[in-house]
C-alpha positions as CSV (number, residue, x, y, z in Angstrom):
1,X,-27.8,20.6,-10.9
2,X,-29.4,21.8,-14.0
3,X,-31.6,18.5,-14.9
4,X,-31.0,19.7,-18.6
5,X,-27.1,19.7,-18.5
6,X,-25.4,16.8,-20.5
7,X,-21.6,16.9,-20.6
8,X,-20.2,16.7,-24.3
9,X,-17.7,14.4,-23.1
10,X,-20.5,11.8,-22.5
11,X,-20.6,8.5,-23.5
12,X,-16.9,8.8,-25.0
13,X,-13.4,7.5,-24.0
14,X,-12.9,10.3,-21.7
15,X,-15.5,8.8,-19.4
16,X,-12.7,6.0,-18.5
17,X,-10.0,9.4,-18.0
18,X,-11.0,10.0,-14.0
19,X,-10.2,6.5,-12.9
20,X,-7.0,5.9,-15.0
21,X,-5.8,10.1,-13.7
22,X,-6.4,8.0,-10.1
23,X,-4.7,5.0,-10.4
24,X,-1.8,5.7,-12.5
25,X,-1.3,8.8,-9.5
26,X,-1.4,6.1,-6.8
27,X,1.1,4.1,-8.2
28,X,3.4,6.8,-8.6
29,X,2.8,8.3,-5.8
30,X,2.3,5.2,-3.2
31,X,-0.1,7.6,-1.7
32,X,-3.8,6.8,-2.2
33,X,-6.0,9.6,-0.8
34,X,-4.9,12.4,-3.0
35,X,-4.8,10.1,-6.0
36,X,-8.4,9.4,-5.7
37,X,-9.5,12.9,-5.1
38,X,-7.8,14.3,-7.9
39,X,-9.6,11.7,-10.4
40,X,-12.9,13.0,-8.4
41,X,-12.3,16.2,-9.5
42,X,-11.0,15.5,-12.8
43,X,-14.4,13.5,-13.1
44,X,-16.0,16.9,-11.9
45,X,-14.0,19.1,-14.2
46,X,-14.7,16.7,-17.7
47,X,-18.7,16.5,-16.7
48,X,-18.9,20.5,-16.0
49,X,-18.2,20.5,-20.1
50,X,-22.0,20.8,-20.9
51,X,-23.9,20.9,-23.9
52,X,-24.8,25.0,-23.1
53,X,-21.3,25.9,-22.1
54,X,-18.7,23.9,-23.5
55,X,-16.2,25.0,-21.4
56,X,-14.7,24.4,-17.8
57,X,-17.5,25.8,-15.2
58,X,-15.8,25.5,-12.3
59,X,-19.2,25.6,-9.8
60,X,-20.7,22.6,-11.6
61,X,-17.6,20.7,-11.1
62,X,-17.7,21.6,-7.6
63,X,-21.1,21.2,-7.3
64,X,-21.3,17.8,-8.6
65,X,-17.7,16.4,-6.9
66,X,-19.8,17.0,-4.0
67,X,-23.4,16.5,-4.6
68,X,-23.4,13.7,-7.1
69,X,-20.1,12.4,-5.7
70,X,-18.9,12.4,-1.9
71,X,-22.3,12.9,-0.3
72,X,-24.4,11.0,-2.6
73,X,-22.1,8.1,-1.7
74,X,-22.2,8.7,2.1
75,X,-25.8,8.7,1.7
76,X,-26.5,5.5,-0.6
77,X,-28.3,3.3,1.9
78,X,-26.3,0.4,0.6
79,X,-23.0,2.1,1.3
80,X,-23.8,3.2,4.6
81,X,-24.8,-0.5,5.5
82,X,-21.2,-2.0,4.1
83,X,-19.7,1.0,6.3
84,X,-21.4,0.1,9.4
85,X,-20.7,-3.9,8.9
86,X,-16.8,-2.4,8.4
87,X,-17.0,-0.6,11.9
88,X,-18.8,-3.4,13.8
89,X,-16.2,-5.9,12.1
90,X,-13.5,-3.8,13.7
91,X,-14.8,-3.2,16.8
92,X,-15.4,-7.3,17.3
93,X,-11.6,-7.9,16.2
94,X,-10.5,-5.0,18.8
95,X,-12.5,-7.3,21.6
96,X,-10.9,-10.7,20.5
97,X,-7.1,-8.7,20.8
98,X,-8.0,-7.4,24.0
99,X,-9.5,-10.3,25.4
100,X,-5.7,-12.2,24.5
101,X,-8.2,-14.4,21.7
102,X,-5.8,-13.3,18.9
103,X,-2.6,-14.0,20.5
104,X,-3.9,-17.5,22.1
105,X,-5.0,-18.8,18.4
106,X,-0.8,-16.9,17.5
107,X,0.1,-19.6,20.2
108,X,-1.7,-22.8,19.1
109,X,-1.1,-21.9,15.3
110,X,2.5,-21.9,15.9
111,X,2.4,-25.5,17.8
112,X,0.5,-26.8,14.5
113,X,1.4,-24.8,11.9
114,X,4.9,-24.6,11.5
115,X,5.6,-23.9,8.1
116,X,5.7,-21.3,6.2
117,X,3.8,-23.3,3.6
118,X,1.7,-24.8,6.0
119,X,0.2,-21.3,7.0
120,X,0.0,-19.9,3.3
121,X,-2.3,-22.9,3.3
122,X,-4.4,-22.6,6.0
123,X,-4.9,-18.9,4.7
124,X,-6.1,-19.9,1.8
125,X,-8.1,-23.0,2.8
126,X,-9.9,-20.3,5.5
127,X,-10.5,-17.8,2.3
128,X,-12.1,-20.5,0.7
129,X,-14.4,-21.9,3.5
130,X,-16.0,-18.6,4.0
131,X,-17.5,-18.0,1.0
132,X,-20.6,-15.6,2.0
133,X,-19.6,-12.5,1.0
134,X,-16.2,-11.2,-0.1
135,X,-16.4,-8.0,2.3
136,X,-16.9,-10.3,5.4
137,X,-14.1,-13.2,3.7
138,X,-11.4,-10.7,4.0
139,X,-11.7,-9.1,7.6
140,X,-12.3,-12.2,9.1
141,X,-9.4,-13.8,7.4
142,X,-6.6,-10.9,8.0
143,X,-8.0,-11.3,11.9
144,X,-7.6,-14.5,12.5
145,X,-4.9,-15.3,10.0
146,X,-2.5,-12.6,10.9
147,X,-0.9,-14.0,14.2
148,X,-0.3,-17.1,12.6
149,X,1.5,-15.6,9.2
150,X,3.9,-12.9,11.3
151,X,5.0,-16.0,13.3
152,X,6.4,-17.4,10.4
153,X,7.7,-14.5,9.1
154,X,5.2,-14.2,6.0
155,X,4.9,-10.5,4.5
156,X,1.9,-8.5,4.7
157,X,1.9,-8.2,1.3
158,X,1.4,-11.8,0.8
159,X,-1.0,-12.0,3.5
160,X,-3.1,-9.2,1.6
161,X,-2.8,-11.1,-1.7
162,X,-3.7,-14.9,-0.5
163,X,-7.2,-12.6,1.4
164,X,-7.3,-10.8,-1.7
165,X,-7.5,-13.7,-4.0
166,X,-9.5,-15.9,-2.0
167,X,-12.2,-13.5,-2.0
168,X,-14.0,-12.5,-5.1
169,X,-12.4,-15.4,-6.8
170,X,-14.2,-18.0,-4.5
171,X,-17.6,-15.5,-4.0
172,X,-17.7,-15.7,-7.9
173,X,-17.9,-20.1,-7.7
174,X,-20.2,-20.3,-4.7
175,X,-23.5,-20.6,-5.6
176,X,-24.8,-19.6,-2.5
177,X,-23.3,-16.6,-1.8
178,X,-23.8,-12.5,-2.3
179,X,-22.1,-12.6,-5.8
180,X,-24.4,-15.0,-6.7
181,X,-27.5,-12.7,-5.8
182,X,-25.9,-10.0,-7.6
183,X,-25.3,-12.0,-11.0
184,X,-28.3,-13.4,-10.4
185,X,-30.2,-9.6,-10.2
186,X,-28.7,-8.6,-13.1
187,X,-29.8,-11.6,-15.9
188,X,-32.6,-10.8,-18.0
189,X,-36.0,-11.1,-17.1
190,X,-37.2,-14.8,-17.8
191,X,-34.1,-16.1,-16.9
192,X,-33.1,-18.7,-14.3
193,X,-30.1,-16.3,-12.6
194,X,-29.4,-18.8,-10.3
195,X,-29.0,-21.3,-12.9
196,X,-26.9,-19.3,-15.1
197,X,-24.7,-18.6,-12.4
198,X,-24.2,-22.2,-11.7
199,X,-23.8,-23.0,-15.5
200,X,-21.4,-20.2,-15.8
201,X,-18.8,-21.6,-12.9
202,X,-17.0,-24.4,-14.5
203,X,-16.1,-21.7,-17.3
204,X,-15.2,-18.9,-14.6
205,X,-11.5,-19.6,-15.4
206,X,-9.4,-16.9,-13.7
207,X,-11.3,-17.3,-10.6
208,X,-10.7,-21.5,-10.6
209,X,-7.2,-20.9,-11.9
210,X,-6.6,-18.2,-9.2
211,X,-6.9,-20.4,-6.6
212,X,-5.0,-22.8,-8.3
213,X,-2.0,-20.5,-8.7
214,X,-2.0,-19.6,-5.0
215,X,-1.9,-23.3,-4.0
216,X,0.8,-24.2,-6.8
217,X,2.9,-21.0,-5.6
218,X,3.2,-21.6,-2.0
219,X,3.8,-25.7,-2.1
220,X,6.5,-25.3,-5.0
221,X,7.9,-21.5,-2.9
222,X,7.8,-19.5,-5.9
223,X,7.5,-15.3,-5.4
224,X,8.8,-13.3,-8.0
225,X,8.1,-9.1,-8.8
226,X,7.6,-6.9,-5.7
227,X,6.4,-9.7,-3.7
228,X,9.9,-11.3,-3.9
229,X,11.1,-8.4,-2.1
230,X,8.4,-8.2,0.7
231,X,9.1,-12.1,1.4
232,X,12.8,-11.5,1.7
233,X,12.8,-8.9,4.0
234,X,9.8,-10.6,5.7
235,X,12.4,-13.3,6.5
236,X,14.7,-11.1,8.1
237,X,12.3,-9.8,10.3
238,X,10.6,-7.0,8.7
239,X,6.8,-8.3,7.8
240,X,6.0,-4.9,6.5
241,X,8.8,-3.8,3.9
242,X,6.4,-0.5,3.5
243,X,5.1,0.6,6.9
244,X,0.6,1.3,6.4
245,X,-0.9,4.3,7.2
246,X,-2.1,4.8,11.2
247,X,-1.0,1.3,12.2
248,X,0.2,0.3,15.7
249,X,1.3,-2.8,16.9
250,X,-1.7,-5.0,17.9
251,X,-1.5,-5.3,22.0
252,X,-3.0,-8.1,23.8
253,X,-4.2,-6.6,27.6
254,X,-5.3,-9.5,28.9
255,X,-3.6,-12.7,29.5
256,X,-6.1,-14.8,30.3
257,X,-7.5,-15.4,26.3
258,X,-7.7,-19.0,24.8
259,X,-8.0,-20.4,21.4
260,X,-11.9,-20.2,21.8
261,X,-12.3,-17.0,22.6
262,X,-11.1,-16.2,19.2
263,X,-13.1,-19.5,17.4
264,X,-16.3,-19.0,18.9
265,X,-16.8,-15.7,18.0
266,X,-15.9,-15.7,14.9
267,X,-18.3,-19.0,14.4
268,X,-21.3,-16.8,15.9
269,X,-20.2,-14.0,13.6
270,X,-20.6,-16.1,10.6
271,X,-23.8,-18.3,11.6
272,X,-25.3,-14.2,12.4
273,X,-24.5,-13.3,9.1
274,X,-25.6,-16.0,7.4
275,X,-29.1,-15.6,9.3
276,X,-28.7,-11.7,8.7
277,X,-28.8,-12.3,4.8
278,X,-31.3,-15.1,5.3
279,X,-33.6,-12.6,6.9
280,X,-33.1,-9.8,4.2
281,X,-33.9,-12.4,1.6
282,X,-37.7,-13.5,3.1
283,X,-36.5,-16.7,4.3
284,X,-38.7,-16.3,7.6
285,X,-41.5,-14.4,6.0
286,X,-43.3,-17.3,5.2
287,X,-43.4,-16.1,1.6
288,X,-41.1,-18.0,-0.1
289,X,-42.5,-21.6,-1.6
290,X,-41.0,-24.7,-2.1
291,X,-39.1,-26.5,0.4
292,X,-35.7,-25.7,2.7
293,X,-33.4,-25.8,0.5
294,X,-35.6,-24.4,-2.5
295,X,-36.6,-21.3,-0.1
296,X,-32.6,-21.1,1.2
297,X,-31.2,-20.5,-2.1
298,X,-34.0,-17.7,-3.1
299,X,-33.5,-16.2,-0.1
300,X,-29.6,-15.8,-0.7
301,X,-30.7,-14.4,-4.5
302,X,-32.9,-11.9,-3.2
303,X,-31.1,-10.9,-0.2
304,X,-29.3,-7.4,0.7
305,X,-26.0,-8.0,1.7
306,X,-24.8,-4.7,3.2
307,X,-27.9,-5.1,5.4
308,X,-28.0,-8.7,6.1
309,X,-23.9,-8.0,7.2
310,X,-24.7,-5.1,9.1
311,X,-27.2,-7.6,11.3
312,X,-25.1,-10.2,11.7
313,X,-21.9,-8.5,13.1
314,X,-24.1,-6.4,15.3
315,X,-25.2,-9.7,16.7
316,X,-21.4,-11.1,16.5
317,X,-20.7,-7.9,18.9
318,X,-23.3,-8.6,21.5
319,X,-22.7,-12.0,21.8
320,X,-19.0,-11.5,22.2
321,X,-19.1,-8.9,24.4
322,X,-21.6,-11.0,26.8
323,X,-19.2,-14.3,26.6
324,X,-16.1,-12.2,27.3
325,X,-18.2,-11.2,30.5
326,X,-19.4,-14.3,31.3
327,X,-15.5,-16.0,31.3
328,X,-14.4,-13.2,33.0
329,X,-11.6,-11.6,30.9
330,X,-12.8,-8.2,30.0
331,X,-15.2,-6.3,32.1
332,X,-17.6,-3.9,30.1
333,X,-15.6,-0.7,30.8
334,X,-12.9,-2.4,28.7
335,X,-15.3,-4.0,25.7
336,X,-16.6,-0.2,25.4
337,X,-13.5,1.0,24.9
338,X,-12.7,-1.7,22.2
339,X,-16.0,0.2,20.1
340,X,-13.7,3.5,19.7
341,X,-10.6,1.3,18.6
342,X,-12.4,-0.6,16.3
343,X,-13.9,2.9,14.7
344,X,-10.4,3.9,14.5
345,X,-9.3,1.0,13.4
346,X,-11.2,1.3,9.9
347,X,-11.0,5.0,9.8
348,X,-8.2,4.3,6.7
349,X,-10.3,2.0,4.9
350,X,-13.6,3.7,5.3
351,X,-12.1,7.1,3.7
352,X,-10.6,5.0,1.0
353,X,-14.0,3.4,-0.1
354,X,-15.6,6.8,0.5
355,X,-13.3,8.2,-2.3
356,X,-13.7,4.9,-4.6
357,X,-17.2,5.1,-4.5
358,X,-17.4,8.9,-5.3
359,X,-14.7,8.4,-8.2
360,X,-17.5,5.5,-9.5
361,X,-20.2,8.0,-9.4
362,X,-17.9,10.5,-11.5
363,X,-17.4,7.9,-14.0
364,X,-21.0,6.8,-14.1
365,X,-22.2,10.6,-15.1
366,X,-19.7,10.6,-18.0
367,X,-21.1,7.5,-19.6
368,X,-18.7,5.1,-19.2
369,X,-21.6,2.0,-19.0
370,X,-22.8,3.3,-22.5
371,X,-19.3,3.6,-23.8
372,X,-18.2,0.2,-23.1
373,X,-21.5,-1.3,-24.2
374,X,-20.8,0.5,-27.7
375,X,-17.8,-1.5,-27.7
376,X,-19.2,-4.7,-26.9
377,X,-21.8,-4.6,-29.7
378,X,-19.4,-3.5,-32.4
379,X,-17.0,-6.7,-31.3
380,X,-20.2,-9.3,-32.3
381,X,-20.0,-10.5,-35.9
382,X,-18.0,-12.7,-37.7
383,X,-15.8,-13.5,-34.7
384,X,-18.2,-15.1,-32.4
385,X,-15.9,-17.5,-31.2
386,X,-13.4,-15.2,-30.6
387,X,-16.0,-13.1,-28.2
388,X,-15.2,-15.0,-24.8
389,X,-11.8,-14.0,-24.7
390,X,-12.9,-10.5,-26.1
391,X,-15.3,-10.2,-23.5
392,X,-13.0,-11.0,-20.5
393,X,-10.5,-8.5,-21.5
394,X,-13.4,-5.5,-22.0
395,X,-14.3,-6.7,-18.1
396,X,-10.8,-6.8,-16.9
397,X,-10.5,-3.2,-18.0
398,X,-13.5,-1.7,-17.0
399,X,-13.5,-3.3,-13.7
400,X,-10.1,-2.2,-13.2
401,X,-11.0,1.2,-14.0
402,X,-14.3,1.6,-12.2
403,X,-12.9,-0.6,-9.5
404,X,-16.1,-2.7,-9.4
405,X,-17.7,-5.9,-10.2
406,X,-21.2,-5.7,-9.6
407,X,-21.2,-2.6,-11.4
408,X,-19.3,-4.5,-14.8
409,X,-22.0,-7.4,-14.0
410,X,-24.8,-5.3,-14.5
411,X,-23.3,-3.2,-17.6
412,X,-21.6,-6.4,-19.7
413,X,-24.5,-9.6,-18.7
414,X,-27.5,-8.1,-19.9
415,X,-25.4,-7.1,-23.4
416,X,-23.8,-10.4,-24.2
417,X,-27.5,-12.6,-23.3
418,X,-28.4,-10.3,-26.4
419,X,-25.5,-10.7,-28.4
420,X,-26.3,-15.2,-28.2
421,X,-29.4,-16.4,-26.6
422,X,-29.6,-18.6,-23.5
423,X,-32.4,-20.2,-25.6
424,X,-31.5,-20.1,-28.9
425,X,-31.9,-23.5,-30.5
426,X,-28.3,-24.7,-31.3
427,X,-26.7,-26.1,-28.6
428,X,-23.4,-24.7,-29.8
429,X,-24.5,-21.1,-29.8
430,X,-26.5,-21.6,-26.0
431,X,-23.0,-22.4,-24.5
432,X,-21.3,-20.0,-26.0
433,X,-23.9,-17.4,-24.5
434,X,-23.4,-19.2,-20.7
435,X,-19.3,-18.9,-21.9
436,X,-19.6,-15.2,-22.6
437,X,-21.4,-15.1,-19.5
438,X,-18.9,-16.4,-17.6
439,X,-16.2,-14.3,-19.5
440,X,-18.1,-11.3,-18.1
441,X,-17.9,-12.2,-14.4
442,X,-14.0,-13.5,-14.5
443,X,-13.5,-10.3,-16.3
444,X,-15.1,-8.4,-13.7
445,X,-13.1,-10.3,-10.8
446,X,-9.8,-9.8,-12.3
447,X,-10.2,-6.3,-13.2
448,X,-11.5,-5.8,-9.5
449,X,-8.5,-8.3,-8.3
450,X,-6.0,-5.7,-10.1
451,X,-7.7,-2.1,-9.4
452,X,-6.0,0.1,-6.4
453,X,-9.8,1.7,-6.2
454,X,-11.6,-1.5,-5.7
455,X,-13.3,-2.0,-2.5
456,X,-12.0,-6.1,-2.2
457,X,-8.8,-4.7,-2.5
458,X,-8.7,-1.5,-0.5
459,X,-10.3,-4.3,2.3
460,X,-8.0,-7.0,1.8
461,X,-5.0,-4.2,2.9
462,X,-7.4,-3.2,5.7
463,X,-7.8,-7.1,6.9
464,X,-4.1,-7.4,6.2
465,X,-3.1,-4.5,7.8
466,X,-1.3,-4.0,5.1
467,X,-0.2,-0.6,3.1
468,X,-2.4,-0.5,0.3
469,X,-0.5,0.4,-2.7
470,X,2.2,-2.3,-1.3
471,X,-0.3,-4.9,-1.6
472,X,-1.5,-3.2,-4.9
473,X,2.2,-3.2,-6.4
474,X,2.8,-7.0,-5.2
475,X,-0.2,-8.8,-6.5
476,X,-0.4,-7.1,-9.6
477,X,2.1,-9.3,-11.5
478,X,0.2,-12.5,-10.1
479,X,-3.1,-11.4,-11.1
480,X,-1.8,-10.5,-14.7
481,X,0.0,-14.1,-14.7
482,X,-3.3,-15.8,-14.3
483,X,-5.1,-13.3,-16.4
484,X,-2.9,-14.4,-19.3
485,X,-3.5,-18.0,-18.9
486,X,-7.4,-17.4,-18.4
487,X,-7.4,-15.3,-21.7
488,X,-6.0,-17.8,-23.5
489,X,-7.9,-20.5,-21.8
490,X,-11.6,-18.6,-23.3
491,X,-10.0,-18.4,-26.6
492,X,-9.5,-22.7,-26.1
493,X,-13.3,-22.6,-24.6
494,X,-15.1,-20.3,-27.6
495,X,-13.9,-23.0,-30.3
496,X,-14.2,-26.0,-28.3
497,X,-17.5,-25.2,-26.4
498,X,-16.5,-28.2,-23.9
499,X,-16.2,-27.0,-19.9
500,X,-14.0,-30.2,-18.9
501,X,-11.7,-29.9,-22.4
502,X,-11.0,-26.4,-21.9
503,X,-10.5,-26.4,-17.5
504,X,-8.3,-29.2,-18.5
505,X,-6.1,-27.1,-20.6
506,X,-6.2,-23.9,-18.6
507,X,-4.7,-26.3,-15.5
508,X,-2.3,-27.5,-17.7
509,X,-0.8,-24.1,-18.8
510,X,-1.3,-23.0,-15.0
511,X,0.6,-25.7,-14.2
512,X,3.2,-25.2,-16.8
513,X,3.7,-21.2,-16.4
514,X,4.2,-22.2,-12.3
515,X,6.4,-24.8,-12.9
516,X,8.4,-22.6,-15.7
517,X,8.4,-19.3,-13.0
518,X,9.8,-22.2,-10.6
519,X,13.1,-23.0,-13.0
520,X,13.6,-19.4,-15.0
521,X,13.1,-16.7,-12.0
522,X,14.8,-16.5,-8.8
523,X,12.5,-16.7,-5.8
524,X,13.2,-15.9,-2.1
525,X,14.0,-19.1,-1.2
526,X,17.1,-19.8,-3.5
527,X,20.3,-20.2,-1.4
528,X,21.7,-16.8,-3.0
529,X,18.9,-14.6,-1.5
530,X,19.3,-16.5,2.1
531,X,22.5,-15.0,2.4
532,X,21.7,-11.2,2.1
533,X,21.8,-9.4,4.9
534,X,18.9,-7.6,6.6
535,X,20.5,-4.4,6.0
536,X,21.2,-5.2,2.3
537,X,17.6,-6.1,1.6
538,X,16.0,-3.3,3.1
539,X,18.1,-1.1,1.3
């Protein structure tokens, strides 16, 4: 690639055209792969408009679909590390169903969870305990969580969603976490990431109210949109309403599995991540000062998490493959033919992120970071305390149209600690900067919550098992709902300044908008919808 071409479409609105060409064809279409390909080479076809030749030149676009795209995204070390954790995770879930783990924990669940509520719970109390990393949150939660949710006749869909939004959403409150290292990389130098981070949570509204919302919606039994649907047929025996791609029924070959040959590994998995990220970080160099818990914390912040993951499940694999051995349910022929189902297993989502990442490079070369930071610094002015809520809605959309968070972190933090100053001398105006902050990162998660190209999403369908534009299609009108109140909610914060005064409000018109949905919609559960017949609702 000519090092002197610049496309004349940089830096401009068409920068956000290859993403929206993508999703806008996946929901039409329900079919994913083409969709992103298409806004790959749209992305190609826009950047091949250079400053020499300002027309289409069709070997550039080529050229850089493919060299700046597919294959610089196969080869990003980072990339390749989150791909390897993704096979290793599926390879250790292919052992725990072979070993008759996964069907044993189906058995106990259903003696102790019989609810349908009672397991919407669980999910989500599960999604919120493991809080590490968001990648590693929703495999290990669609694993261990699925057996218990088709027992009671809970959709995939709804499965996806409750992984989905316990992911990001509780990654973005737990200080010691991934998400945490990554906010914390991107504040400006001099600055305390770590403390901003922890500053910035009681304002992280959509993330707080998410979870919220999930708790609210399956105590008081409310569904309404697509997900109504799902959960109706769901009921009548079909859990997946829209079959997913390459998925067979999960077979358990062994009989001999108990509850702890499910637990345990998954224990070991996360206690081996946690020291894989630890290790990453410099936590046993000897480097680090200060004492455990001082060293612990930097170590998180400066960790790598694709790396760190990519240890820890390798570990979670040999450990579970030598405890399978040692109880005598699978012999090692068997646990090496569980390495080639797991591959399998994640061929779907691997190609997806493949495609999502190469679609975020496209965007990238056509300026889209530069565009949206234009935008930011026009909104400053007279308005300031309008800028939280203005702020969250510039993050919602250009996570949901890159698909990613970390890369709306980077782009929208490092612009707002200019627009107010962490240190500026009026109290008022230092919030408002830690406010903005926090606008940028509930932003980022709900754009990323929302986006078909995101890679929490595309892994929440995976660890779901779920079809992805289903699951995209069903949470969209919860994650909008909660979008809504948090918007309103930093509009409340940006004039009040006051994190209890305005969390208080934004659980009170959570609380209100459930208990409203409750009365006005008709859900699943109402006595009308019981009476359909199977045939009736899979019509």
């Amino acid at each position: 690639m000519d090092a002197e071409f610049v496309p004349i479409l940089y830096n401009t609105i068409w920068a956000l055209v290859p993403p929206v060409v993508a999703i806008v064809l996946a929901l039409i279409t329900k079919e994913v792969y083409s969709s992103l390909f298409i806004g790959i080479v749209t992305g190609g076809v826009l950047f091949s408009l250079g400053n020499a030749a300002p027309y289409i030149h069709p070997v550039k676009a080529l050229e850089h679909v493919f060299n700046n795209g597919i294959i610089a995204s196969l080869s990003d070390s980072y990339n390749v590390g989150i791909l390897v954790f993704l096979v290793f995770l599926g390879i250790i879930v292919a052992l725990m169903n072979k070993a008759g783990g996964s069907a044993a924990f189906g058995n106990w669940a259903s003696e102790h969870v019989k609810s349908r509520v009672g397991s919407q719970l669980a999910t989500i109390g599960l999604g919120v305990l493991i809080f590490i990393d968001d990648y590693f949150n929703c495999l290990t939660v669609g694993s261990v969580m699925r057996p218990v949710t088709d027992r009671q006749k809970i959709s995939r869909a709804k499965l996806a969603y409750l992984i989905d939004a316990t992911a990001a959403p509780v990654c973005i409150i737990a200080p010691v976490s991934s998400w945490a290292a990554a906010v914390s990389g991107f504040a400006p130098e001099g600055t305390n990431g770590l403390m901003l981070f922890i500053r910035a949570i009681p304002y992280n509204y959509y993330a707080l109210l998410t979870i919220l919302m999930m708790v609210l919606m399956a105590v008081f039994k409310i569904e309404y949109g697509p997900m109504a649907r799902h959960e109706i047929n769901a009921k009548n025996g079909d859990i997946y309403t829209v079959k997913p791609v390459d998925t067979k029924e999960e077979e358990t070959v062994e009989k001999k599995g108990k509850v702890i040959d499910l637990v345990l590994p998954v224990v070991v998995l996360i206690i081996c991540c946690v020291i894989g990220m630890l290790y990453t970080g410099g936590f046993y160099s000897g480097e680090l000062e200060g004492g455990f818990f001082a060293r612990f914390v930097e170590a998180f912040a400066n960790s790598d998490a694709s790396v760190g993951l990519a240890y820890g499940s390798f570990g979670g694999i040999v450990f579970t493959i030598i405890f399978y051995l040692a109880r005598k349910i699978l012999n090692f022929k068997d646990s090496m033919t569980c390495v080639e189902e797991g591959f399998k297993a994640m061929i779907a989502p691997i190609t997806i992120l493949t495609l999502a990442w190469s679609l975020k490079a496209m965007t990238e070369s056509l300026g889209a970071a530069e565009f949206v930071a234009g935008i930011v610094e026009s909104s400053k002015g007279d308005f300031n305390m309008m800028l939280p809520a203005i702020i969250f809605l510039i993050a919602c959309g250009l996570s949901f149209a890159t698909g990613t968070s970390w890369g709306t972190f980077g782009i929208l933090i490092p612009i707002t600690l200019e627009v107010f100053k962490l240190t500026d001398p009026d109290p008022a105006k230092a919030t408002l900067a830690v406010i903005c902050v926090s606008a940028c990162m509930a932003g980022a998660v709900c754009g990323d919550h929302c986006s078909p190209i995101s890679d929490t999403t595309i892994m929440s369908s995976a660890g779901a098992q779920c079809n992805h534009i289903a699951h995209v299609s069903t949470q969209l009108p919860y994650a909008l709902t909660c979008a809504a109140v948090s918007f309103i909610t930093y509009m409340v914060a940006g004039f009040v300044k006051n994190a209890a005064i305005s969390l208080l409000i934004g659980i009170a018109l959570m609380v209100g908008m459930v208990v409203l949905l409750k009365y006005v919609l008709p859900t699943p559960d109402s006595s009308s919808l019981q009476k359909e017949t199977p045939k009736s609702e899979k019509g």
